[in-house]
C-alpha positions in Angstrom: -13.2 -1.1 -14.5 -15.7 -3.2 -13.3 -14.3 -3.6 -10.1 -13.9 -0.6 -9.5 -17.7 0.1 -10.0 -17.9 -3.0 -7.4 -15.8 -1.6 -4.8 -17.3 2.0 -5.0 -20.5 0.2 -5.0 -19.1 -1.4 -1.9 -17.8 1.4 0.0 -20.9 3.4 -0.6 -23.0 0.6 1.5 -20.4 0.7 3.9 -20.9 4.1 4.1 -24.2 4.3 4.1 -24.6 1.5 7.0 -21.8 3.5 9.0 -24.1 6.4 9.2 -27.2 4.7 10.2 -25.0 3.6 12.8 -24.0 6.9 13.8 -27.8 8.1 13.3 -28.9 5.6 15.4 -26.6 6.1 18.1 -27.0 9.5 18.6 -30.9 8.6 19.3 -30.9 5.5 21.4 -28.1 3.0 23.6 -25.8 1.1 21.1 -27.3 -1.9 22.8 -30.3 -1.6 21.5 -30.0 -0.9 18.1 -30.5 -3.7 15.6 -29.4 -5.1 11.9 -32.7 -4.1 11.2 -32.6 -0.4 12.3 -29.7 0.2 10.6 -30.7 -1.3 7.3 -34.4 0.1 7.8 -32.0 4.0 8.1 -30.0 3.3 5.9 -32.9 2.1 3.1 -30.7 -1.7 2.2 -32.1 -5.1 2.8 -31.0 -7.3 5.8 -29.3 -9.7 3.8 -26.9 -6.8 2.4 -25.9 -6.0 5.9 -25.1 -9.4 6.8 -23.0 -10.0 3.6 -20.4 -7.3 5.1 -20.9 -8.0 8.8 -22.1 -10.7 10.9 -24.0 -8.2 13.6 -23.7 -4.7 14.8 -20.8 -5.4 16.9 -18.2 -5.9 13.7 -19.6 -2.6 12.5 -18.8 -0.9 15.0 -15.5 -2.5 15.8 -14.7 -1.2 12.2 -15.8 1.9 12.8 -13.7 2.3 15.8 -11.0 0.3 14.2 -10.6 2.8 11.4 -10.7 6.1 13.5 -8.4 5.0 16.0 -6.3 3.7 13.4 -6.8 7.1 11.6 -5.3 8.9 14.8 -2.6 6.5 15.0 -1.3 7.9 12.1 -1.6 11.6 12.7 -0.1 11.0 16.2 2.8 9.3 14.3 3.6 12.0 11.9 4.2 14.2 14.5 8.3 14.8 15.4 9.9 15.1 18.4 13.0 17.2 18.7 14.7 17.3 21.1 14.8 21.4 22.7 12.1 22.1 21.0 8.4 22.4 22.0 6.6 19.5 20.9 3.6 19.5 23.5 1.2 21.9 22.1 1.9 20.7 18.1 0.8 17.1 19.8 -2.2 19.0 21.9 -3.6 20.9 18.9 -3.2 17.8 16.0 -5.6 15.7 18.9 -7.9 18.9 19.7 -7.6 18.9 15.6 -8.8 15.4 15.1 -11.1 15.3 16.9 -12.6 18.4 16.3 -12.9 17.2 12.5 -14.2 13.8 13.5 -16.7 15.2 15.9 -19.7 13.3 15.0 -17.8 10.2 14.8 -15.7 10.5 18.3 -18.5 11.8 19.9 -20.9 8.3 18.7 -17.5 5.9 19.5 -16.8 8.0 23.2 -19.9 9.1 24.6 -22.0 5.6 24.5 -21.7 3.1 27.4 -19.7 0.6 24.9 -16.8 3.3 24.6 -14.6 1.6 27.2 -13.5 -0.4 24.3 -12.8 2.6 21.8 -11.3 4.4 24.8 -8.9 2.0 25.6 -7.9 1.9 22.3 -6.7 5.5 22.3 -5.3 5.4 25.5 -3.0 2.9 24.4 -2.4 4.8 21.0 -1.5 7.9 23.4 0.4 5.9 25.6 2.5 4.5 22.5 3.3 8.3 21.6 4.3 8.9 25.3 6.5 6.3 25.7 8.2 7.4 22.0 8.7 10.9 23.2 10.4 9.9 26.4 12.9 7.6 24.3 13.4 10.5 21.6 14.4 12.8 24.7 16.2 10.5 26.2 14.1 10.2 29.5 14.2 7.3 32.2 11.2 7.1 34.4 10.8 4.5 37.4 9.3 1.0 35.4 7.0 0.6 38.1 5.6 4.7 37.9 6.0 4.6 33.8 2.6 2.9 33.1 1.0 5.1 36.1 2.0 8.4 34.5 1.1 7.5 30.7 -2.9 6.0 32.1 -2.5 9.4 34.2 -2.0 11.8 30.9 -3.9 9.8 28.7 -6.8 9.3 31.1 -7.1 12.7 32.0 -6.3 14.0 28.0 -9.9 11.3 27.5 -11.5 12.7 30.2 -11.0 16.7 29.1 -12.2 15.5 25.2 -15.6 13.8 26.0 -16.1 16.5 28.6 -15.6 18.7 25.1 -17.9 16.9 23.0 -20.6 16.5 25.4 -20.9 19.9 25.7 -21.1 20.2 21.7 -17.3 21.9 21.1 -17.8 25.1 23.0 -14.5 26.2 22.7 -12.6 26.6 19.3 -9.6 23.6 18.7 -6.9 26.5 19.7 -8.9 27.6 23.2 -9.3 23.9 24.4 -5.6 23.2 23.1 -4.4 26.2 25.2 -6.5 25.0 28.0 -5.5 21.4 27.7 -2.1 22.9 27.8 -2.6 25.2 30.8 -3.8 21.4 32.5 -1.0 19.1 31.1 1.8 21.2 30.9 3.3 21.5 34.6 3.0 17.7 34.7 5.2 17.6 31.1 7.4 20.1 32.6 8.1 18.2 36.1 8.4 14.5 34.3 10.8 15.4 31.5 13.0 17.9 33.3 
């Protein structure tokens, strides 16, 4: 029981440092902000932060570690059969994800660290690619592969933080079915 109350206590820190984080960087550059700021938001002492994380970097590595592992997972739940449409289930669950982690993909991709976080689910997108083409059955050139999943996944990036910059304007099932009006022909032309 009592570690339970410890780990609650724990997570709740966690938690509460997490969205100073997000506070923070929804208000100034990630470079700028400090140990200090985030304990001073999040009302803990210094030395608390720095018995979870040894600066403002790690934080945010977890932070980006945990939603891109989070969308890992949803990406992988999704099947692939073969003659059936599978594009706009895998179009919408993104749209979906990100839509309900808005605050949190919007801090991780719309800062001038996001390379990092955008890498991160470019290759988790890639990954998927490269398991639908091997559940259909595909071949694509070696040298072209890696050009047309940066190409998708790029461009898929590219069409989200467009989204959140401009605060969601269009509901999850209007940007899917635009996202799908973009990506389709170049589904349609590399797996037929």
């Amino acid at each position: 029981m009592k570690e339970e109350k410890v780990d609650r206590r724990i997570k709740r820190t966690k938690t509460m440092m997490r969205d100073a984080l997000m506070d923070l960087m929804d208000e100034m550059p990630f470079g700028k902000i400090t140990a200090k700021d985030i304990t001073s938001r999040a009302d803990l002492n210094r030395a608390t932060f720095y018995l979870h994380y040894n600066d403002v970097f790690e934080l945010l590595d977890e932070l980006e570690n945990e939603i891109a592992a989070g969308f890992s997972r949803m990406l992988e739940q999704i099947e692939i059969k073969q003659g059936a449409e599978w594009e706009y289930p895998v179009v919408g669950q993104i749209c979906g994800f990100i839509a309900e982690n808005q605050r949190l993909c919007r801090c991780l991709l719309l800062n001038p660290r996001s390379d990092r976080f955008a890498r991160k689910l470019t290759e988790i997108m890639k990954r998927k690619g490269k398991q639908v083409k091997e559940d259909m059955g595909k071949e694509f050139d070696p040298v072209k592969e890696e050009y047309i999943h940066q190409f998708i996944a790029c461009g898929a990036l590219g069409l989200v933080k467009q989204w959140l910059l401009e605060g969601l304007p269009m509901s999850k099932k209007e940007m899917t079915d635009f996202a799908m009006l973009l990506i389709r022909p170049i589904f349609n032309n590399l797996l037929t």
